[in-house]
N, C-alpha and C positions, 0 to 999 in steps of 0.2 A: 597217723600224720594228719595234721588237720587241714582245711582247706581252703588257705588262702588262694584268693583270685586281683589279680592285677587289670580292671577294667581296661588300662590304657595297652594294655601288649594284648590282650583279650579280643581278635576280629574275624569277622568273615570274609572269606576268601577275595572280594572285593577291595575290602581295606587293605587287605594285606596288603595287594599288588599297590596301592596308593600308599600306603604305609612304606613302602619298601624303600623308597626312594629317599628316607630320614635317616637309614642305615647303609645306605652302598651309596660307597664311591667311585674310586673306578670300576669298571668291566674287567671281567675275565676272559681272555681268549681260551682259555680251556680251565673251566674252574670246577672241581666237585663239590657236592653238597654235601651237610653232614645232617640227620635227621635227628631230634631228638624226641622222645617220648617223655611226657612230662605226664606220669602215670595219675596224680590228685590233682593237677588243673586240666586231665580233661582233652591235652593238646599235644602240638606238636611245632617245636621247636627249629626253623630251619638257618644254619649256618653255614655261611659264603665261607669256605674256606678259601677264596682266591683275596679275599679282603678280611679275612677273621672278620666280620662283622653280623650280627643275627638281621637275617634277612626280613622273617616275622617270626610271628606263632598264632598258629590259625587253629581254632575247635574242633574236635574230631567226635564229638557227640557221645563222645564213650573212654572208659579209661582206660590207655594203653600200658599195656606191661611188655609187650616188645615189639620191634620194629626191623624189618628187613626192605631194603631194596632192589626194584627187577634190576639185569643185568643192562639194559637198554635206557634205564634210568628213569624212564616214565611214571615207574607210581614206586609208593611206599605201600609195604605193609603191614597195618598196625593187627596184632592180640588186642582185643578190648573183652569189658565186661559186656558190651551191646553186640558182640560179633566179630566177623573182620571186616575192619576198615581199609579200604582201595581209596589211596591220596593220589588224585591227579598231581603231578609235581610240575606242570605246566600251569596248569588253571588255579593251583590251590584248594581244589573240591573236594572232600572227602564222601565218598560213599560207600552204605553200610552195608555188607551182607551179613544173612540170617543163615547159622550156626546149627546144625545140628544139636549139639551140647554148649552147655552155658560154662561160666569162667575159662574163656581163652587165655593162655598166660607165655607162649611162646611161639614164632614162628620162623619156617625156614622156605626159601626159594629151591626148588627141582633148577638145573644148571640151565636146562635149554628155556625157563621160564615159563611152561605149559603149565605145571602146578604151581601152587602153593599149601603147605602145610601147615594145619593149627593145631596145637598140643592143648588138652583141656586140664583143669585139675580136680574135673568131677569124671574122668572118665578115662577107660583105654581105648578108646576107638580117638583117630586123627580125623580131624575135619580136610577134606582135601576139595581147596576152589581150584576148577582148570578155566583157565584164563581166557582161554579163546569163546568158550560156551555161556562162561559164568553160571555154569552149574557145581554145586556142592553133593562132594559122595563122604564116605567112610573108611577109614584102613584100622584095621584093629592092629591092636601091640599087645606083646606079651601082658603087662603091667599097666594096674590105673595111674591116674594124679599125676599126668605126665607136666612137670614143671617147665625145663628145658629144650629144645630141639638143636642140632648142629647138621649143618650137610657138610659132604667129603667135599674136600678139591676138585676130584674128579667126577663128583654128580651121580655114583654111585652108590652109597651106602648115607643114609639118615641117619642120625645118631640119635637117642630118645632118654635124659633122665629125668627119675620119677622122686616123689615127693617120701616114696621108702627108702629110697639109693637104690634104687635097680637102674640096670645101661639093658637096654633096649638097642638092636638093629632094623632098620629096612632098606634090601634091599630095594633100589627106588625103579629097577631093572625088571624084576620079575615081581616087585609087591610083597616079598614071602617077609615077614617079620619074622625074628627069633631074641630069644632072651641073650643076653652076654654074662652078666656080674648081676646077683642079688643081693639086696640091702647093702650094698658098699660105699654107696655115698649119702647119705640121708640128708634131705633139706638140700638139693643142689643149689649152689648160687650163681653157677653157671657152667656153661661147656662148649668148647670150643676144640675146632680141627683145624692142625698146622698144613702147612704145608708137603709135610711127609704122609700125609696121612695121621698120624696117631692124635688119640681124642684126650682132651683134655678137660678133668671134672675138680670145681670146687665144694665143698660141702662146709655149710655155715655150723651143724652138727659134728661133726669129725674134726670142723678145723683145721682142714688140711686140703694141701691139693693133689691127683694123683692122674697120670698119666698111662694110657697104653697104646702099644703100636698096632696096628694093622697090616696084613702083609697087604701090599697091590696086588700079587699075581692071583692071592687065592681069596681075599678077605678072612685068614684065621689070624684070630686075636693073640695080642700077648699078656705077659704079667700085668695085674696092675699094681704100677707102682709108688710109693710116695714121694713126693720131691718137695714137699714142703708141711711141717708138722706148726702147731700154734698159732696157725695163721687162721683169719677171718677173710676170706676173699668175698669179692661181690662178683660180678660179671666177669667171665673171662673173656679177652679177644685175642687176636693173630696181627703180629706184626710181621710184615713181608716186605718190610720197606731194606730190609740187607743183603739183597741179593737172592741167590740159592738159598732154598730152606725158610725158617721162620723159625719165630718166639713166641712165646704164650707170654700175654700179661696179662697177670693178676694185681687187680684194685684190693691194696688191703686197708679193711674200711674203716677202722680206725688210727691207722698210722699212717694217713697223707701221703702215701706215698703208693706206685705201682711197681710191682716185683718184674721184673722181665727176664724169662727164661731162654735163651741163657745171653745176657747181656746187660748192661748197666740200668743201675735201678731207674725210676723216672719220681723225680721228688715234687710233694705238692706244697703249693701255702698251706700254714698253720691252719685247720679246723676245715678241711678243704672235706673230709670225710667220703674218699672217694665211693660208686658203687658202679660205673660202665665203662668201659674203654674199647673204642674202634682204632684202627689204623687206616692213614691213607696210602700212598706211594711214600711221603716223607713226614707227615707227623701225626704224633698220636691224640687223639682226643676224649676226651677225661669228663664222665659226668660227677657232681658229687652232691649228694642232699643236704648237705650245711655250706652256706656261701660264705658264711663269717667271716671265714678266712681268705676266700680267691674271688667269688664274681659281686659280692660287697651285695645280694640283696637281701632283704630286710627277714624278719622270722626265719621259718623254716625252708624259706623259695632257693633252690637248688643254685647251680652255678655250672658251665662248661670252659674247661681249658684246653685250650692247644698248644702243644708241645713238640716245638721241633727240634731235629738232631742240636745243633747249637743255635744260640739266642737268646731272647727272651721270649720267656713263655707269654700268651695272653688267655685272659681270666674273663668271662663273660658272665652276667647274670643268668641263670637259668630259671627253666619254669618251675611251677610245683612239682618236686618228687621227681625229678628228672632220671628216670630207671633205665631208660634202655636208650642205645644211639646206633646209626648205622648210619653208613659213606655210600654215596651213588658214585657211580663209575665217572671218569671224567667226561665234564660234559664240553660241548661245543655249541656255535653259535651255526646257524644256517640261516635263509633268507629268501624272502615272498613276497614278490609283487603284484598286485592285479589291478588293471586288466594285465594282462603280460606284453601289449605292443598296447599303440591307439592310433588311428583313422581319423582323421577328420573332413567334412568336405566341407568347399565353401565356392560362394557363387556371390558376386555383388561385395559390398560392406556386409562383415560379420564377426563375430567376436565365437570361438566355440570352447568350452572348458571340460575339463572332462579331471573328476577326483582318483588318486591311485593311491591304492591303500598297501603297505609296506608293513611285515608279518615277520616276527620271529619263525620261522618252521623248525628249528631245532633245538638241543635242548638246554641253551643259555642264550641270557640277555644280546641284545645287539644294540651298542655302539654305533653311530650313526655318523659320517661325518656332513662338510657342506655340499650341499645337494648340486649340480653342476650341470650344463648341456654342454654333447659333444657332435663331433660333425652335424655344427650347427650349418645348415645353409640361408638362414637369415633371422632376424633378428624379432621374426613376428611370432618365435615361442618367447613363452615368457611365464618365470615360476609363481604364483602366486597363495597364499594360505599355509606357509612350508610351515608343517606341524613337525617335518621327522629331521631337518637339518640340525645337527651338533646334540643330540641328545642320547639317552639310553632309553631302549622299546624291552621292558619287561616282556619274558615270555610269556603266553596268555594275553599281551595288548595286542595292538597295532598304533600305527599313527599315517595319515593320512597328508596328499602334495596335492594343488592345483596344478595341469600343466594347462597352460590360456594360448589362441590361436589368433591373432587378432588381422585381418584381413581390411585395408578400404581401398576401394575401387575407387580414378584410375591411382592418386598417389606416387605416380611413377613406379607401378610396379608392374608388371606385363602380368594380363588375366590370363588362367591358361598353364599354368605353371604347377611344379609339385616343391612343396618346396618339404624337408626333411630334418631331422633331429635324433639325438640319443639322450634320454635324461638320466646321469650315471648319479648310481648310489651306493659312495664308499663306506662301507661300513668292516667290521670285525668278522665278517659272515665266513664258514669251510667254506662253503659251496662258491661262494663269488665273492671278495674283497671289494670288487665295483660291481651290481648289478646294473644291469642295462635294460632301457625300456624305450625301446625303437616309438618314432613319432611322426607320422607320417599328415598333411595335410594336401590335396587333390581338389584341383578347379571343378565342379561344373554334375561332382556326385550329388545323385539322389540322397543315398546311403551313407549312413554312417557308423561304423564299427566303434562304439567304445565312447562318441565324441558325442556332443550336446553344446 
């Protein structure tokens, strides 16, 4: 694949955040993101699912062949050739850790988020980051060339296929690997666990896809069986958007279309050539390395579609080689004020200002409405420099309010007085839909908390 680069979608985590605001319209009060990996540009692709709209695509320094997301939503993790990549998904930072073993090619999340696991395809030992130390150890597996990773529902068992068709277990419980099936799927092109538990493998060699159960109570395996012959699948994912249970879909990569077990097929534009698909709560999302036919960009530069139960679907440019995608959990907006109250004193004529800076703290954009005073007791606050009234505050910014004190002696006012305020900030936020920032000004203090 060659490797085209798009300078203008091409930025550092900087621009992004500056960038972002030429692709989102409205805010989401509860919107998830969809990550993609854009394995020959190097990057990663992020899409606003509350607005289908590509939010950026920011350099990851290294080129990712998969990508998973913690359950808290905070970082992505990317497989690269340079290691694994830890994406702030607040800040847009990507940073690198150094890999015991070289060519990372698949990764999976531990449920409670402690680890992360990296599958190599030069080796059988796992590279495991734990999160909280950011130290890197080893878990060996039965089998080298481990292509694929899948974790269980229940955060029990790892699933592990290799580039011979061996299935690989770990339990993620007690650490003990064991072999399951040798050479039965060769070349996987993916693997994924439903919600019953049972793993599901495709093989670009076999051309086929085949499924086995797992018991809950005891972890013994069952047949494995074929449930689809002739096919070329790419990536498998889990839809769980119908209730009890799930479906495996398979991208089959040259017939535009994803197979969905067991439920209706999902059809793509002409030359859409699918190769990943995630699901959300309600629709599924579609990378594919020919845009030709769906996200209209130019050579070989991939495309992402979103497909919901009914409607129309939307087709997005993708990056280079867009190989792997993964959904964060839904996110929300929260909300930070500082100082958290302010003080003023004043004595004589004086004017006293004091700046309050206003902070996404959670982990979507905030909506902001017009900024407001309430149990005003007089009319000597007053807003000045409103940076955050009617706007959207990317998470990772802030934006910044003057609140002004202005006091002249005698003016008809009795000196001597307290006089008090609330300055309320409606915004989208869980935590507060108005926050409040008490404002207090007192005749005759030395001291002043917060005021200037």
């Amino acid at each position: 694949m060659s490797r085209i680069l798009r300078p203008a979608r091409r930025f550092g985590a900087a621009a992004a955040l500056a960038s972002a605001s030429a692709f989102a319209s409205q805010p989401a009060l509860a919107s998830p993101f969809a990550y993609v990996a854009n394995e020959d540009g190097s990057s990663v692709s992020i899409v606003d699912l509350a607005t289908n709209r590509i939010r950026a695509e920011v350099p990851l320094g290294g080129e990712p062949e998969d990508v998973a997301v913690s359950s808290d939503g905070l970082r992505a993790y990317f497989a690269t050739n340079v290691g694994l990549v830890v994406f702030d998904t607040l800040t847009l930072q990507p940073t690198t850790i150094a890999l015991p073993n070289a060519n990372a090619t698949s990764i999976a999340i531990e449920h409670n988020g402690n680890r992360v696991f990296v599958g190599h395809r030069s080796s059988s030992d796992l590279s495991v980051y734990r999160v909280a130390t950011g130290q890197v150890s080893t878990q060996g597996m039965p089998h080298t060339a481990i292509r694929r990773l899948a974790m269980s529902p229940l955060g029990d068992f790892l699933w592990a296929a290799t580039d011979g068709g061996d299935i690989d277990r770990l339990d993620v419980r007690t650490n003990v690997s064991s072999p399951v099936f040798a050479a039965a799927m060769p070349r996987p092109s993916g693997l994924a666990v439903d919600g019953f538990g049972s793993v599901w493998s495709g093989s670009t060699n076999n051309r086929n896809v085949k499924v086995f159960s797992v018991n809950p109570n005891n972890g013994s395996v069952g047949s494995l069986l074929t449930i689809s012959n002739n096919v070329v699948p790419g990536r498998l994912g889990v839809d769980r958007a119908g209730g009890f249970g799930s479906v495996a879909l398979v991208p089959r990569t040259p017939d535009d279309r994803i197979d969905r077990w067991w439920g209706a097929v999902v059809n793509l534009p002409r030359g859409s050539e699918p190769v990943a698909v995630a699901a959300s709560a309600d629709r599924v999302i579609v990378t594919a390395n020919d845009a030709s036919g769906a996200g209209g960009g130019p050579g070989d530069l991939g495309s992402i579609s979103i497909i919901p139960p009914t409607g129309p679907q939307t087709h997005l440019p993708g990056g280079d080689e867009p190989s792997a995608v993964a959904i964060g959990p839904t996110m929300w907006a929260d909300i930070g004020a500082a100082p958290a109250s302010v003080s003023f004193s004043y004595f004589g004529s004086v004017t006293r200002r004091q700046t309050i800076t206003i902070t996404p703290t959670g982990y979507d954009d905030l909506q902001i409405g017009a900024l407001r005073f309430a149990a005003l007791s007089s009319a000597l606050f007053s807003i000045q420099n409103d940076g955050c009234s009617n706007r959207r505050v990317y998470a990772g910014s802030s934006c910044t309010v003057d609140v002004v004190f202005t006091y002249t002696q005698p003016g008809g006012i009795i000196s001597g007085r307290t006089y008090t305020a609330t300055l309320e900030v409606p915004s989208n936020a869980r935590n507060a839909p108005v926050k409040t920032v008490p404002l207090t000004a007192r005749y005759g203090l030395i001291l002043s908390l917060g005021g200037r």
